[in-house]
N, C-alpha and C positions, 0 to 999 in steps of 0.2 A: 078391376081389369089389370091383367099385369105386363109388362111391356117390355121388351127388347127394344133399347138404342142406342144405335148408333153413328158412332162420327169419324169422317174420314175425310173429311172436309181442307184437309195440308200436310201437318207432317205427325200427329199424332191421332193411332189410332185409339178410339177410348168406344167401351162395350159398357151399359149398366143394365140391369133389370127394377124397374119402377113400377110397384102397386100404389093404384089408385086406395085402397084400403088402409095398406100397412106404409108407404111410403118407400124411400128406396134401400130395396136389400141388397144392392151388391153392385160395385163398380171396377171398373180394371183399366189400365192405361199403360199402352206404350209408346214412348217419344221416340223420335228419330236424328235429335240432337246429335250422337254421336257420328249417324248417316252423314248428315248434312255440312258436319263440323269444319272438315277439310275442301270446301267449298265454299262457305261463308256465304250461306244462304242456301233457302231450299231448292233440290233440283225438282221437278215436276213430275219426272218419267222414275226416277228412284224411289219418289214418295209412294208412288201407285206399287211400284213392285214390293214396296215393303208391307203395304197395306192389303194386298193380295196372301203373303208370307204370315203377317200375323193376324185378322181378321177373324177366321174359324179359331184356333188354338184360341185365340182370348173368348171368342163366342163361349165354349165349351169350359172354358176356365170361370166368365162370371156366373154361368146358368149351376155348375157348381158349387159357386161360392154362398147366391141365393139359396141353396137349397131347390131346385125345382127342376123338371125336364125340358125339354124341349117342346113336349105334349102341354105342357101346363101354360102357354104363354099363350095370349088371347090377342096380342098384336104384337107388329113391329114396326120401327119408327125408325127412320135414316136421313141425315143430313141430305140434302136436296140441291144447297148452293146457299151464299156464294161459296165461292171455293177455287181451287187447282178441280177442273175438270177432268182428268185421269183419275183424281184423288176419289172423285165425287160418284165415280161411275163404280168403283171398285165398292162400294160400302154400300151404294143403292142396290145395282144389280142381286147382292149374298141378300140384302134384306126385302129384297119383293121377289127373290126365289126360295126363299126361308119359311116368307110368308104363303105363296104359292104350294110347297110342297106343304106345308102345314094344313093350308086353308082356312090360315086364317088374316086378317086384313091386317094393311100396308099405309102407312101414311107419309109423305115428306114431309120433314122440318127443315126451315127457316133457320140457317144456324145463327143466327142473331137474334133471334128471336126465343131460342135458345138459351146464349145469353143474356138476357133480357132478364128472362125468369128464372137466371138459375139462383137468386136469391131465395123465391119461393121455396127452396130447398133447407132452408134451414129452420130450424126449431120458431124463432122469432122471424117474421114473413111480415112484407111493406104489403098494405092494402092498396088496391087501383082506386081514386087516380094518383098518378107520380111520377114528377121529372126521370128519365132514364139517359145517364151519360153511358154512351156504350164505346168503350174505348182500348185497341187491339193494337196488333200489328197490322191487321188489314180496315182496321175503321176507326173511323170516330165523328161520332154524332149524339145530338141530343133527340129529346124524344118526350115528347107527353102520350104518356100510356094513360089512356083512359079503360082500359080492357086487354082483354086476351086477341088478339089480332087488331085491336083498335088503336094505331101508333101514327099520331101527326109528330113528322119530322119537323124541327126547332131550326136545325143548323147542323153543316157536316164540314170533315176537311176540305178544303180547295185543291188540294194537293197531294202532300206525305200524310198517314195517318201518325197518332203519338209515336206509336208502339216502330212503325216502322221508322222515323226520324231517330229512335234512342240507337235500333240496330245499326242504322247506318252511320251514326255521329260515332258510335263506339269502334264500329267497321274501320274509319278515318282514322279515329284515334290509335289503332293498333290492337283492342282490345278482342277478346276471344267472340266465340259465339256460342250461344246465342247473342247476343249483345245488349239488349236493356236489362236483365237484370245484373250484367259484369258492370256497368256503366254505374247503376245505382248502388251496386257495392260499393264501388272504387269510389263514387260520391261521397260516402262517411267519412272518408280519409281525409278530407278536403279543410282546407284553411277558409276560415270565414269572410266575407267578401271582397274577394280578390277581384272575381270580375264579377260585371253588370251588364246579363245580356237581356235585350229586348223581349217583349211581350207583345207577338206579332198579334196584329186584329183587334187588341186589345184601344185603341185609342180612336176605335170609328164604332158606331151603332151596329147591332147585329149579333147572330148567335152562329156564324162561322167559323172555321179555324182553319189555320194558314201554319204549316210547318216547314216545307221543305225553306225558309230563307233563316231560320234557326239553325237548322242546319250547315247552312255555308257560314253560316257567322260562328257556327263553333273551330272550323275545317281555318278558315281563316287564321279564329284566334290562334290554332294550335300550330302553325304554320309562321307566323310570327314568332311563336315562341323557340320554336324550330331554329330559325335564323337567327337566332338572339341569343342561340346556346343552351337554351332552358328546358328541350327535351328530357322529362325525367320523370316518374311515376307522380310526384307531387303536382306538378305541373296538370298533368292528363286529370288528376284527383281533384284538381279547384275547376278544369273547365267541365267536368264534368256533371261539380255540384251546380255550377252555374246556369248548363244546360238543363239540369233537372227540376231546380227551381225555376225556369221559366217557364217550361211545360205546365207543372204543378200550377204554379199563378195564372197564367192563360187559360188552364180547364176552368179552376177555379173562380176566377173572374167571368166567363160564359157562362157556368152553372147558375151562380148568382142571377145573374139576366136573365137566366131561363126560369127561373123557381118565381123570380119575383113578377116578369112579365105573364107567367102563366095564372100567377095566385096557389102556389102549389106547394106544401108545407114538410113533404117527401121527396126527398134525393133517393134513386138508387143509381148504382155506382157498378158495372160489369166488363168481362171481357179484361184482356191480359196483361195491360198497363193496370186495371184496377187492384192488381195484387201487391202496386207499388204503396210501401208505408207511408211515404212522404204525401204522395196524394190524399192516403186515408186521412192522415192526421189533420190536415190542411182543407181538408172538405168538410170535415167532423166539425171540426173550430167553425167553418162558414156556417153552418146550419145551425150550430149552436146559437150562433149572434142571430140567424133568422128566426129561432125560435120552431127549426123543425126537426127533424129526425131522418140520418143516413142511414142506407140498408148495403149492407151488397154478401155477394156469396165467399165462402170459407177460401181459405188461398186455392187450396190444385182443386176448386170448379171456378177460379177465375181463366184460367186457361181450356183450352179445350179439352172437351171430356163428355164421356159418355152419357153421365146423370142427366144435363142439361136437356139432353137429346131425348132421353127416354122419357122425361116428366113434359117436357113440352107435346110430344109425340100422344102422350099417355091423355094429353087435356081433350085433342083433338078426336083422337081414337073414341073417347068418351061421348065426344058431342054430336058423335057421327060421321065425321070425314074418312075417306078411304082413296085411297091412289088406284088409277086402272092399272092396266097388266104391262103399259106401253111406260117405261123407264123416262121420267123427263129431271134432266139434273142442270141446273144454269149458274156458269161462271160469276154473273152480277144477277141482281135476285132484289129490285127494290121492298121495303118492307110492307109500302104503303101497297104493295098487289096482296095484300093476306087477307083471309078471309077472316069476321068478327066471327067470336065465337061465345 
């Protein structure tokens, strides 16, 4: 079966084509970073207009790239939620009218789920069952995947997810946007432990996570240093490694408790904090001393993108799912409503 999907789920629209046979022939992405730049943060109603704007041309561009028509594709597959709701409607809508005029069947993906699997994507693939840290700018949670729609949630944020604490700490600090990976740049630069910030959650039982008060502990420090005279790139460079080593030990410290309360000998590792090296390295080491093995997918399908979409899309497609003709797209989208497949 070969598949169209796609995502359009906030600020980058990403198109792939996935066979079930040959695996995936072709993917295409584009971000809206420089949209969004002069804003500092996404706008909702921009992202929709951009993804209306590029949508077809990318369409047209990866069914190209594959090699293949438009006649040739056997389904299509579209992010569904969570999401920016304008975002969500623009990429369902083209893909269950795509499918429509084609005639051929439509399925929603779970864009976390998504996530989830878009390690299945690569050459070396984790087998089910396996802990799943799934960790963005819009989540973060753990997850025992016992199957393809089969996900008992572990533990989620209380609050800030990773991804969105790095933007906002960086946001504070002055630094550009998008902001977690200028933050974890500016990190390398950093003098070794200058400061020592907490490891929220970490000092009571449980597999939750709590960020947004790392966050004012950084806004603070950096505010003191302010008044102290010591505004200066070096300065922003140690709070930031600080900030980032405590995130990294906090996942890190939870994952542990979720691999070893589950009895689970696989880590995978997804979604758009997980492209951060520090974490990899720091996760790698923990599994090592458990004596398991980490998986996750290649950096640009750590972020949102098309592949993820179509291969999840492509499983479902497969085992018989199909969307009716009535468009349902949902802002929050628990994982536990999926269906096993």
């Amino acid at each position: 079966m070969i598949v169209l999907g796609i995502e359009s789920s906030c600020d980058e629209t990403g198109l792939a084509v996935y066979d079930s046979q040959q695996g995936l022939l072709a993917h295409v992405l584009h971000t809206q970073i420089a949209l969004h730049g002069e804003y500092g943060g996404v706008v909702p109603e921009l992202a929709s207009r951009d993804h209306v704007r590029y949508l077809l041309p990318l369409a047209d561009q990866v069914l190209k790239q594959a090699g293949i028509t438009k006649a040739e594709l056997d389904g299509i597959a579209y992010t569904a939620g969570p999401g920016l709701m304008g975002a969500l409607m623009v990429g369902a809508c083209t893909g269950r009218a795509m499918a429509l005029a084609l005639g051929i069947p439509a399925v929603a993906v779970h864009h976390m789920e998504g996530h989830l699997l878009a390690p299945m994507l690569e050459d070396t693939a984790p087998e089910f069952p396996f802990v799943a840290l799934l960790v963005s700018g819009g989540h973060t949670l753990l997850a025992e995947v016992k199957g393809v729609g089969q996900y008992e949630l572990l533990g989620e944020s209380l609050d800030d997810a990773a991804g969105e604490a790095f933007d906002k700490t960086a946001k504070m600090l002055g630094l550009g946007y998008p902001g977690g990976p200028i933050l974890a740049k500016l990190a390398e630069k950093a003098e070794s432990g200058v400061y020592k910030f907490p490891r929220p959650m970490c000092d009571r039982p449980g597999l939750d996570f709590s960020f947004s008060g790392l966050k004012t502990f950084s806004l603070n420090t950096w505010q003191k240093e302010i008044e102290s005279g010591n505004e200066n790139e070096q300065t922003q460079a140690n709070i930031c490694k600080a900030f980032e080593e405590a995130v990294v030990d906090t996942l890190m410290i939870k994952c542990r408790r979720a691999i070893q309360q589950v009895g689970a000998k696989t880590l995978v590792i997804a979604g758009g904090v997980g492209a951060n090296l520090s974490l990899r390295k720091s996760l790698q080491a923990m599994m090592e001393k458990e004596d398991g093995e980490l998986f996750y997918p290649r950096i640009e399908f750590c972020t949102d993108n098309g592949a993820m979409i179509a291969y999840a899309g492509c499983l479902r497609l497969v085992a018989g799912e199909t969307e009716p003709l009535a468009i349902n797209v949902r802002a929050r989208w628990p994982m536990s409503d999926l269906a096993a497949i």
